[in-house]
PDB file as gemmi writes it, atoms N, CA and C in Angstrom:
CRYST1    1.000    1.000    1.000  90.00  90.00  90.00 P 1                      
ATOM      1  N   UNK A   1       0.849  -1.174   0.000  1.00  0.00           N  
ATOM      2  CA  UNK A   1       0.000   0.000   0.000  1.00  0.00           C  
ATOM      3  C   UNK A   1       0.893   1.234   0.000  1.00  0.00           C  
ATOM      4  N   UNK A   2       0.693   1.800  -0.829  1.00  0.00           N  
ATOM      5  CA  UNK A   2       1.775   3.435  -1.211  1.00  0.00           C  
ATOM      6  C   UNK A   2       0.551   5.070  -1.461  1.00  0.00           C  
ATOM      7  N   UNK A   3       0.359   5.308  -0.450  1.00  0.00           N  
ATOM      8  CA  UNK A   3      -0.714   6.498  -0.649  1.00  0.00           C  
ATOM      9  C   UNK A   3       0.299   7.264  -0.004  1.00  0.00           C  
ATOM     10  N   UNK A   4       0.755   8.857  -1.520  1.00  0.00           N  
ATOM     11  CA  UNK A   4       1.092  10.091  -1.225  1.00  0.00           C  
ATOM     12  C   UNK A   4       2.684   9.727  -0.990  1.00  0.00           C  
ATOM     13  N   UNK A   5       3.189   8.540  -1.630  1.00  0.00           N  
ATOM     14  CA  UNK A   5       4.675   8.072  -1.555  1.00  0.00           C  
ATOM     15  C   UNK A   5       5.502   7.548  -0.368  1.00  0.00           C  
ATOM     16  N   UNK A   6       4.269   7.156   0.515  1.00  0.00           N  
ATOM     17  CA  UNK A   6       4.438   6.255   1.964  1.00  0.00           C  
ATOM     18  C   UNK A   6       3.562   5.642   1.918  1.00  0.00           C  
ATOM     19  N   UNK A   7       4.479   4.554   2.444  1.00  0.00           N  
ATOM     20  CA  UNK A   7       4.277   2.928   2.437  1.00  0.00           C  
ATOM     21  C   UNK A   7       3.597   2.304   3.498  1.00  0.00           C  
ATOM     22  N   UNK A   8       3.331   1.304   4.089  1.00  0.00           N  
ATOM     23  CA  UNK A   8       2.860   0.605   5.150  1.00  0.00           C  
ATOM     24  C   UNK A   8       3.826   1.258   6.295  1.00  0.00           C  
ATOM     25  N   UNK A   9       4.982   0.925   6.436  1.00  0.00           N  
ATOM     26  CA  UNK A   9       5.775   1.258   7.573  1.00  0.00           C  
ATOM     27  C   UNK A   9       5.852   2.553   8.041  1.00  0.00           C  
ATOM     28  N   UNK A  10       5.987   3.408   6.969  1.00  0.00           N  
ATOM     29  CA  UNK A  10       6.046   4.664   7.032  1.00  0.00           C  
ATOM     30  C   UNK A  10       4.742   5.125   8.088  1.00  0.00           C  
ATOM     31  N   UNK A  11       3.728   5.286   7.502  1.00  0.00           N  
ATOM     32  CA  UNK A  11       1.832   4.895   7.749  1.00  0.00           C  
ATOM     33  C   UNK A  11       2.176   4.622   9.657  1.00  0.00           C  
ATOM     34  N   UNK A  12       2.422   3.431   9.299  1.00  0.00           N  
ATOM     35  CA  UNK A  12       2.427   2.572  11.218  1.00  0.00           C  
ATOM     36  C   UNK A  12       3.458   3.521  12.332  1.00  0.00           C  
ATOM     37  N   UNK A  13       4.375   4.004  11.627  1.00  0.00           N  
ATOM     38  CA  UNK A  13       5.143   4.668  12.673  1.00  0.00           C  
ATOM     39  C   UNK A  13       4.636   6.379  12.462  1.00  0.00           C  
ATOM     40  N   UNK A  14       3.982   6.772  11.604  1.00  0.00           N  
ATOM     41  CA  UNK A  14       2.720   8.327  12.041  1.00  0.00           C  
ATOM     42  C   UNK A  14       1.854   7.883  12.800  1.00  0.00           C  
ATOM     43  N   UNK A  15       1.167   6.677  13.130  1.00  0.00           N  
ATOM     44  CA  UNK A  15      -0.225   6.147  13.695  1.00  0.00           C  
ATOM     45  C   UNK A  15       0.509   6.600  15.039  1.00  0.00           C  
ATOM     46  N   UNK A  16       1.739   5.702  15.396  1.00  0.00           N  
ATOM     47  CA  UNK A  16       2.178   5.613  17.063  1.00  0.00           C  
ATOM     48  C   UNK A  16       2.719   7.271  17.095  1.00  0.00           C  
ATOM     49  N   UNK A  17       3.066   7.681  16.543  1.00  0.00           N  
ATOM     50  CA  UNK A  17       4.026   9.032  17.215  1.00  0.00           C  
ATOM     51  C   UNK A  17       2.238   9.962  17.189  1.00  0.00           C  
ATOM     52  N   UNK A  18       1.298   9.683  16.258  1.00  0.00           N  
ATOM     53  CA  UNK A  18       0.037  10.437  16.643  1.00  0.00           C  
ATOM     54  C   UNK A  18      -0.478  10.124  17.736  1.00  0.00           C  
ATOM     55  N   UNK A  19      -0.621   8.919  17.704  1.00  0.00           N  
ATOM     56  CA  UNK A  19      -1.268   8.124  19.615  1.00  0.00           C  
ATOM     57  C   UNK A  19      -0.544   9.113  20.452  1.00  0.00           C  
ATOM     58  N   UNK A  20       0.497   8.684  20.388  1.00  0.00           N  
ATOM     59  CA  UNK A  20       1.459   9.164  21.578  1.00  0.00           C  
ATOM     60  C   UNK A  20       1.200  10.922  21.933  1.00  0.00           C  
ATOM     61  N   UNK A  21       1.163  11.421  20.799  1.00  0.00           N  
ATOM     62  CA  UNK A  21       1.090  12.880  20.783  1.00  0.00           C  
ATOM     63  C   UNK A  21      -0.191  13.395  21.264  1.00  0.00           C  
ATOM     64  N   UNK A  22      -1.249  12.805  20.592  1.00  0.00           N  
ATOM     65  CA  UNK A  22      -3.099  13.129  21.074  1.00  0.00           C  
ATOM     66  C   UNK A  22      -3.742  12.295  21.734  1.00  0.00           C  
ATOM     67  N   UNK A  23      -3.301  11.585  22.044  1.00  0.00           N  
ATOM     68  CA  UNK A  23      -3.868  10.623  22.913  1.00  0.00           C  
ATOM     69  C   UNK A  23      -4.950   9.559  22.594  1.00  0.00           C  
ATOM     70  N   UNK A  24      -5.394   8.382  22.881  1.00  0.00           N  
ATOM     71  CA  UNK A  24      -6.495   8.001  22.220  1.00  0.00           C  
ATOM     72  C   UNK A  24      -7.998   8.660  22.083  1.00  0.00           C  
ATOM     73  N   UNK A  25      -8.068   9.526  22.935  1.00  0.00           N  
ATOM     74  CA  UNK A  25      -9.265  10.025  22.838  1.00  0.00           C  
ATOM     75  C   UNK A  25      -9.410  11.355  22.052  1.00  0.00           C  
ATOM     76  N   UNK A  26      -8.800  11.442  21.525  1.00  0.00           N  
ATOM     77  CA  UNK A  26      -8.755  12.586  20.773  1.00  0.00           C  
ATOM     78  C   UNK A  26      -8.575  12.542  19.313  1.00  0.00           C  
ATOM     79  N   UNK A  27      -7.604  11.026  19.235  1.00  0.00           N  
ATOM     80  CA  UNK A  27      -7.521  10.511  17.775  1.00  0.00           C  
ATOM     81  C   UNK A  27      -8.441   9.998  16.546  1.00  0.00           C  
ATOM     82  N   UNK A  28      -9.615   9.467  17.567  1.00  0.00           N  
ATOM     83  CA  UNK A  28     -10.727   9.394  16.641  1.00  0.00           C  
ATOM     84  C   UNK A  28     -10.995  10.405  15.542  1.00  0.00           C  
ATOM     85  N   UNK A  29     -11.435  11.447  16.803  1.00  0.00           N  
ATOM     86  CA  UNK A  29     -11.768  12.939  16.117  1.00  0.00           C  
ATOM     87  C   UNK A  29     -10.725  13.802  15.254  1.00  0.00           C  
ATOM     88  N   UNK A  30      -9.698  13.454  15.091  1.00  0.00           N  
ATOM     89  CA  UNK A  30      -8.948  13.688  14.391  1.00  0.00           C  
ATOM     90  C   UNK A  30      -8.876  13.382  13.170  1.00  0.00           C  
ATOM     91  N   UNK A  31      -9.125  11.925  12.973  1.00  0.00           N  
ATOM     92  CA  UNK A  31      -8.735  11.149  11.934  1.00  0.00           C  
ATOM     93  C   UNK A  31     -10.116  11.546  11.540  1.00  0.00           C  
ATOM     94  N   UNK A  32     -11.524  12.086  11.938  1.00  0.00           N  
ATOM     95  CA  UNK A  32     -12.401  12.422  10.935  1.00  0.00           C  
ATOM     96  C   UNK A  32     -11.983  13.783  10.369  1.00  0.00           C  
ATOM     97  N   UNK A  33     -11.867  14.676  11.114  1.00  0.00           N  
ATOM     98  CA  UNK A  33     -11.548  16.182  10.565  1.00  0.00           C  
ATOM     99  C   UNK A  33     -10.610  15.850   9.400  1.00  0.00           C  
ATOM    100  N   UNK A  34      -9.514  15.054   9.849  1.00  0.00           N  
ATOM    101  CA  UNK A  34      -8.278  14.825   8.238  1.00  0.00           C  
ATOM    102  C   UNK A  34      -9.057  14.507   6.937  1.00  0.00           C  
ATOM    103  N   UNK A  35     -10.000  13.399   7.363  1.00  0.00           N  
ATOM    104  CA  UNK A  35     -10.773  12.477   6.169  1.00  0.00           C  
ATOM    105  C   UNK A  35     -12.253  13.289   5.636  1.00  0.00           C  
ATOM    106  N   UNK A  36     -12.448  14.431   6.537  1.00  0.00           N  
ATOM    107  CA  UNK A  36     -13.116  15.527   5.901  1.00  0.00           C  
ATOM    108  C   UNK A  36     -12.595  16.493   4.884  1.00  0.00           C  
ATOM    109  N   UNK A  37     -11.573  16.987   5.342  1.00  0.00           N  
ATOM    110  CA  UNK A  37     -10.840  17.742   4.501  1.00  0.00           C  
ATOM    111  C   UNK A  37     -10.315  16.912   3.530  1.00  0.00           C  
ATOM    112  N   UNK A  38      -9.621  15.995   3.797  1.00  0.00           N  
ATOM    113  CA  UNK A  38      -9.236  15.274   2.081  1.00  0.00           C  
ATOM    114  C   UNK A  38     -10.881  14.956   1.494  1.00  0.00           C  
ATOM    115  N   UNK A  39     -11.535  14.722   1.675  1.00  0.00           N  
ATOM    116  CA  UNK A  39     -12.734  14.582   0.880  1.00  0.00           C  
ATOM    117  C   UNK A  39     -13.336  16.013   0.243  1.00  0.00           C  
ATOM    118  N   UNK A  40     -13.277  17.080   1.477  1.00  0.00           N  
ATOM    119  CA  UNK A  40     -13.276  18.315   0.357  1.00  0.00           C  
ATOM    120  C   UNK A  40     -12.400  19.022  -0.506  1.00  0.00           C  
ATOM    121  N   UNK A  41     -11.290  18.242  -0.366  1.00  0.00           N  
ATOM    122  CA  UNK A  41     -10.213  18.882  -1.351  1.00  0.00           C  
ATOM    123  C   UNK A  41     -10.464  18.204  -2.707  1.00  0.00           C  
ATOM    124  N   UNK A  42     -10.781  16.972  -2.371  1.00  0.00           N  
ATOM    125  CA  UNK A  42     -10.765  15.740  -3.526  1.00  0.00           C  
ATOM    126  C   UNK A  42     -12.184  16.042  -4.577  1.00  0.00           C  
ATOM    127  N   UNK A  43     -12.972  16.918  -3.822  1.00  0.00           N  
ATOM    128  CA  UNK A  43     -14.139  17.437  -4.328  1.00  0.00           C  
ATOM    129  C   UNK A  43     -13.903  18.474  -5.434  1.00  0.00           C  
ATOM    130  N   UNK A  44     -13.255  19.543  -4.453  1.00  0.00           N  
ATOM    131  CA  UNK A  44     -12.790  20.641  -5.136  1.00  0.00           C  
ATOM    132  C   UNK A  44     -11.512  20.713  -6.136  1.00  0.00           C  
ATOM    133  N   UNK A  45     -11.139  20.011  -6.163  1.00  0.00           N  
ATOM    134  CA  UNK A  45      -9.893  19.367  -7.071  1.00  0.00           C  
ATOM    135  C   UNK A  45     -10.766  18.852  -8.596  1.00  0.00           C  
ATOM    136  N   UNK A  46     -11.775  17.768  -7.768  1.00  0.00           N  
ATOM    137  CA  UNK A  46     -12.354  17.366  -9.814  1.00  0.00           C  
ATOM    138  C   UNK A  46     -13.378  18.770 -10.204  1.00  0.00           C  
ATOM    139  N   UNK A  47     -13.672  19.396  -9.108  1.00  0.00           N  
ATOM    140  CA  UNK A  47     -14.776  20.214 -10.116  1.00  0.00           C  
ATOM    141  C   UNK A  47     -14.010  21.720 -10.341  1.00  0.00           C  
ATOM    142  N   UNK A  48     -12.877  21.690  -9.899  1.00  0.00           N  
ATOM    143  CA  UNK A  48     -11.923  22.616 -10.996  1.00  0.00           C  
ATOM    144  C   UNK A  48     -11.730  22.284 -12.276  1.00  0.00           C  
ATOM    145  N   UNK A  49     -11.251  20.815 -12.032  1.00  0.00           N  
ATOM    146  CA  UNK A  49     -10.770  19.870 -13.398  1.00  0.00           C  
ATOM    147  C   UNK A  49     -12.012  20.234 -14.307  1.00  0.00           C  
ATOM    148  N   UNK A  50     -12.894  19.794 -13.614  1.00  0.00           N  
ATOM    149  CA  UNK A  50     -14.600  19.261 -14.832  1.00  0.00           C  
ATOM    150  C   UNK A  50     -14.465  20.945 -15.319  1.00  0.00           C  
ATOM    151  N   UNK A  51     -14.770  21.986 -14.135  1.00  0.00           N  
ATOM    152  CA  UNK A  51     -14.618  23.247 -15.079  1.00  0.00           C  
ATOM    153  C   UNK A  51     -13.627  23.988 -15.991  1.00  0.00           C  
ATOM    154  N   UNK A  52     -12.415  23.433 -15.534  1.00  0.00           N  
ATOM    155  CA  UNK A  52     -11.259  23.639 -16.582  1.00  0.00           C  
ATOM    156  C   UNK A  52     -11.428  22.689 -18.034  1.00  0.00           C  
ATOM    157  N   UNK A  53     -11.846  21.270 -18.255  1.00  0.00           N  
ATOM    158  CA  UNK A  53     -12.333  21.029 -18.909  1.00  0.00           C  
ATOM    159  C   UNK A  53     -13.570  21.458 -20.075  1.00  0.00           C  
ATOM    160  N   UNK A  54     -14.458  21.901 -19.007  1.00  0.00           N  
ATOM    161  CA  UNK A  54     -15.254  22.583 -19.768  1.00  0.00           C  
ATOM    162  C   UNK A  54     -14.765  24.090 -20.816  1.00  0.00           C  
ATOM    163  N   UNK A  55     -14.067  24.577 -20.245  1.00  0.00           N  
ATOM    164  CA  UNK A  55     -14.014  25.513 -20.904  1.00  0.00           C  
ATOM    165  C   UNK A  55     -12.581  25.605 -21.491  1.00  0.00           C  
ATOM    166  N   UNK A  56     -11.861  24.458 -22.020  1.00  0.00           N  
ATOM    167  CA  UNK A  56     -11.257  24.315 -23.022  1.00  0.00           C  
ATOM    168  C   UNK A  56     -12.041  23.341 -24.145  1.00  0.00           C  
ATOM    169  N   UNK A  57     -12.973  22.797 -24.044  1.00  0.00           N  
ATOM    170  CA  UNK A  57     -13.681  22.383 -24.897  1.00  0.00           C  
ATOM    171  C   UNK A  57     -14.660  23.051 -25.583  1.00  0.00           C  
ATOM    172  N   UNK A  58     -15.093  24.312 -24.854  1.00  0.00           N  
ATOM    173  CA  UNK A  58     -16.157  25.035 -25.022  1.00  0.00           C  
ATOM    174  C   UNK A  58     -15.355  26.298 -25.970  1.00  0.00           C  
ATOM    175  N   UNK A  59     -14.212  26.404 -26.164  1.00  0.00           N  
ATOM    176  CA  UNK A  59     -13.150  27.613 -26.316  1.00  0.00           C  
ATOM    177  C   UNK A  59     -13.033  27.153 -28.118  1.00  0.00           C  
ATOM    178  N   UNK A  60     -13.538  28.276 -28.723  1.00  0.00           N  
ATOM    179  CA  UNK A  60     -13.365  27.934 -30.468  1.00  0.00           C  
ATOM    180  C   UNK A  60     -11.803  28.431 -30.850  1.00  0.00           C  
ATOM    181  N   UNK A  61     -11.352  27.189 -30.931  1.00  0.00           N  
ATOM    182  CA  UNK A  61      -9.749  27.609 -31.435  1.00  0.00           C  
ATOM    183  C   UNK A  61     -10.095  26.844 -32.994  1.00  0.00           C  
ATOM    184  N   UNK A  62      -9.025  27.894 -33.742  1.00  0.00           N  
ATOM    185  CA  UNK A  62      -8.837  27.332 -35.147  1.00  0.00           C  
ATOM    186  C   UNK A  62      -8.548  25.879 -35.469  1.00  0.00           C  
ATOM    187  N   UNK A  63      -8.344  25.308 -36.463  1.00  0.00           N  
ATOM    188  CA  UNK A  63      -7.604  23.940 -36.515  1.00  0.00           C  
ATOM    189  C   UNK A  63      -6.543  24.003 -36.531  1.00  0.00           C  
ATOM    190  N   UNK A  64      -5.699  23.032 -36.062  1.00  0.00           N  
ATOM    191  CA  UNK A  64      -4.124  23.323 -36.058  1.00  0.00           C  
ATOM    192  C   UNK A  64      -3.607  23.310 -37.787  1.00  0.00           C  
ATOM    193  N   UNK A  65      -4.663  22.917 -38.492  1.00  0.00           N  
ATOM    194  CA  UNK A  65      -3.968  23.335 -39.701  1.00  0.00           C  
ATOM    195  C   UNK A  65      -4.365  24.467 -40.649  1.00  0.00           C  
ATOM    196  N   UNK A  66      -5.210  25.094 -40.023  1.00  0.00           N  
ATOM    197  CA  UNK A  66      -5.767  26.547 -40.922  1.00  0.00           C  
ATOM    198  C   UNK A  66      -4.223  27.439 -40.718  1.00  0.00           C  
ATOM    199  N   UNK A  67      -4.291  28.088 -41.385  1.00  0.00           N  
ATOM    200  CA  UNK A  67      -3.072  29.120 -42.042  1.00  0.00           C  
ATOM    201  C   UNK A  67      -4.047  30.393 -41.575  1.00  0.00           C  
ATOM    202  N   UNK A  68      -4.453  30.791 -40.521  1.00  0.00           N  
ATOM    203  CA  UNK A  68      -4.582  31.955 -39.950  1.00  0.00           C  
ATOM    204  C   UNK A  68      -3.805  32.448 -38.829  1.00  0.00           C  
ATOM    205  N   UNK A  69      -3.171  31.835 -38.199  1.00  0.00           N  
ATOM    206  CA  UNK A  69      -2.205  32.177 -37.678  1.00  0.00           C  
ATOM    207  C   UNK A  69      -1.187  33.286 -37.859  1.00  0.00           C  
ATOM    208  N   UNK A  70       0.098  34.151 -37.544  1.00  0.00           N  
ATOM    209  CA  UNK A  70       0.468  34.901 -37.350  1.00  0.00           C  
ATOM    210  C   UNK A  70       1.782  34.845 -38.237  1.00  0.00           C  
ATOM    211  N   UNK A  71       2.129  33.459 -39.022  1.00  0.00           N  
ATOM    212  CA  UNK A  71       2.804  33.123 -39.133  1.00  0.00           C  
ATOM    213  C   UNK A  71       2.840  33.403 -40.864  1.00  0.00           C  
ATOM    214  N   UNK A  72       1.441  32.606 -41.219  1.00  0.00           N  
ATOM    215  CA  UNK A  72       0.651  33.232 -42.294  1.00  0.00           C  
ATOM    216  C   UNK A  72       0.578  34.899 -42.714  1.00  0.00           C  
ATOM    217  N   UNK A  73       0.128  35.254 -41.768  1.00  0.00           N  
ATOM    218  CA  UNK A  73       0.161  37.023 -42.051  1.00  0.00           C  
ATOM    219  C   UNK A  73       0.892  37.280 -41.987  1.00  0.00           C  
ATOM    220  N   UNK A  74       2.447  37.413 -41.312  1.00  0.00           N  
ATOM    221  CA  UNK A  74       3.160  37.722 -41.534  1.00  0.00           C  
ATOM    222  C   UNK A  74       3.714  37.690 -43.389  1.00  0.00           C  
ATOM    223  N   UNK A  75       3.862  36.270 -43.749  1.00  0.00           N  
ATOM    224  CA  UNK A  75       4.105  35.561 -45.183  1.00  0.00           C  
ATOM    225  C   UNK A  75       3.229  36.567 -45.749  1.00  0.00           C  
ATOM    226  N   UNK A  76       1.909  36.810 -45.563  1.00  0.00           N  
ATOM    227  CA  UNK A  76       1.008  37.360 -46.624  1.00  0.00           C  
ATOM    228  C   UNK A  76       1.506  38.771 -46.902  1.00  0.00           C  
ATOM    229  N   UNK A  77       2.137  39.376 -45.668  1.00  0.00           N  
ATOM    230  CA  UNK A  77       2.335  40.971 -45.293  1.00  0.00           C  
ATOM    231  C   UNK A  77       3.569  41.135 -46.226  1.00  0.00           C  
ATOM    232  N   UNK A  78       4.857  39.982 -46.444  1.00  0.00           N  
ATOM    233  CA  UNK A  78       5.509  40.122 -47.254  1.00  0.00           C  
ATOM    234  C   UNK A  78       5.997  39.802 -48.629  1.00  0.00           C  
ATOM    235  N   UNK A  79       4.305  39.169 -48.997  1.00  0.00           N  
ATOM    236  CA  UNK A  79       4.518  39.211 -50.141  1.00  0.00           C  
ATOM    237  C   UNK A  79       3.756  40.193 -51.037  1.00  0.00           C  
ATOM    238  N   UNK A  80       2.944  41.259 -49.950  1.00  0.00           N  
ATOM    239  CA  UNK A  80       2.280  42.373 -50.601  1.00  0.00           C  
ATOM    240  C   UNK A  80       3.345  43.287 -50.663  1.00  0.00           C  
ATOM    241  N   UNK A  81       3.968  43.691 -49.532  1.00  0.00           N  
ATOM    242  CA  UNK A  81       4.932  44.171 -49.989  1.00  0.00           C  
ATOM    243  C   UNK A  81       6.152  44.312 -51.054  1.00  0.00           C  
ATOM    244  N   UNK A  82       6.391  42.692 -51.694  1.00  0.00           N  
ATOM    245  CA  UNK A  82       7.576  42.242 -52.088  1.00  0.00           C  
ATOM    246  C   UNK A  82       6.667  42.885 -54.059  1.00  0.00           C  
ATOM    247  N   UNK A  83       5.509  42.391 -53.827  1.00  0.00           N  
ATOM    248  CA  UNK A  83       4.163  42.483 -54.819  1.00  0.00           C  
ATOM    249  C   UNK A  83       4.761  44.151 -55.538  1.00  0.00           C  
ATOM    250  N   UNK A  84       4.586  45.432 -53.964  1.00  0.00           N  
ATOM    251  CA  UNK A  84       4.273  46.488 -54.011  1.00  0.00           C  
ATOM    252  C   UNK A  84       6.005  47.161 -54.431  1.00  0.00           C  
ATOM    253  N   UNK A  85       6.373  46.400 -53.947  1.00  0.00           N  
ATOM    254  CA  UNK A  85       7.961  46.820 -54.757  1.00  0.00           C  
ATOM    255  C   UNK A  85       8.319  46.846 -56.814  1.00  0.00           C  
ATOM    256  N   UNK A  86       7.650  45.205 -56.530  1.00  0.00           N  
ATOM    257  CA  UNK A  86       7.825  45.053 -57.665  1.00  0.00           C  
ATOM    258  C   UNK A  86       7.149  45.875 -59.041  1.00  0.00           C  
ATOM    259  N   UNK A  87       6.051  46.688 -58.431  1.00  0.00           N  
ATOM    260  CA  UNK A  87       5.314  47.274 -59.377  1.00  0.00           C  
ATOM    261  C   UNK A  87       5.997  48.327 -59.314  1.00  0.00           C  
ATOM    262  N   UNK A  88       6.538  49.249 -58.175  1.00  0.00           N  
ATOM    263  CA  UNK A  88       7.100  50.460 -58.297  1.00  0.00           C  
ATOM    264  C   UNK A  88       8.075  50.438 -59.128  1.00  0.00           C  
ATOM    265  N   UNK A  89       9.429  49.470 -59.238  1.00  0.00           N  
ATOM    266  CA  UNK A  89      10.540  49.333 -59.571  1.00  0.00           C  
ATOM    267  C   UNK A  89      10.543  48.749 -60.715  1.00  0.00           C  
TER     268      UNK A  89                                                      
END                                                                             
């Protein structure tokens, strides 16, 4: 068992140094307040996701292969120019 990159042993020796520290009667209530808050984080964590999701799906981007890009106009900008030379000269 590896939750958060600690292992079983790891796990068993926080349990005793928590006993030791809060006592048993206090540890119950502890271990709910922790398992509250990770449950509202774990909440608020996917429904960032679901809304960050949403609104990159919802977001009208070009296709990655349309030639509107900046890269394009630029090209277009110099060949009006190159165009506008050539007629003067």
């Amino acid at each position: 068992m590896n939750v958060f990159g600690v292992g079983l042993p790891e796990m068993a020796v926080i349990a005793v140094i928590a006993l030791l520290v809060f006592g048993p009667k206090k540890l119950p209530e502890l271990g709910r307040t922790l398992g509250r808050s990770l449950k509202g984080f774990q909440s608020a964590s996917s429904e960032f996701e679901r809304e960050f999701r949403k609104a990159v799906d919802s977001a009208e981007l070009p296709p990655a292969g349309d030639a509107t890009g900046p890269r394009s106009t630029a090209a277009e900008a110099a060949d009006d120019s190159s165009d506008a030379a050539g007629r003067a000269g």
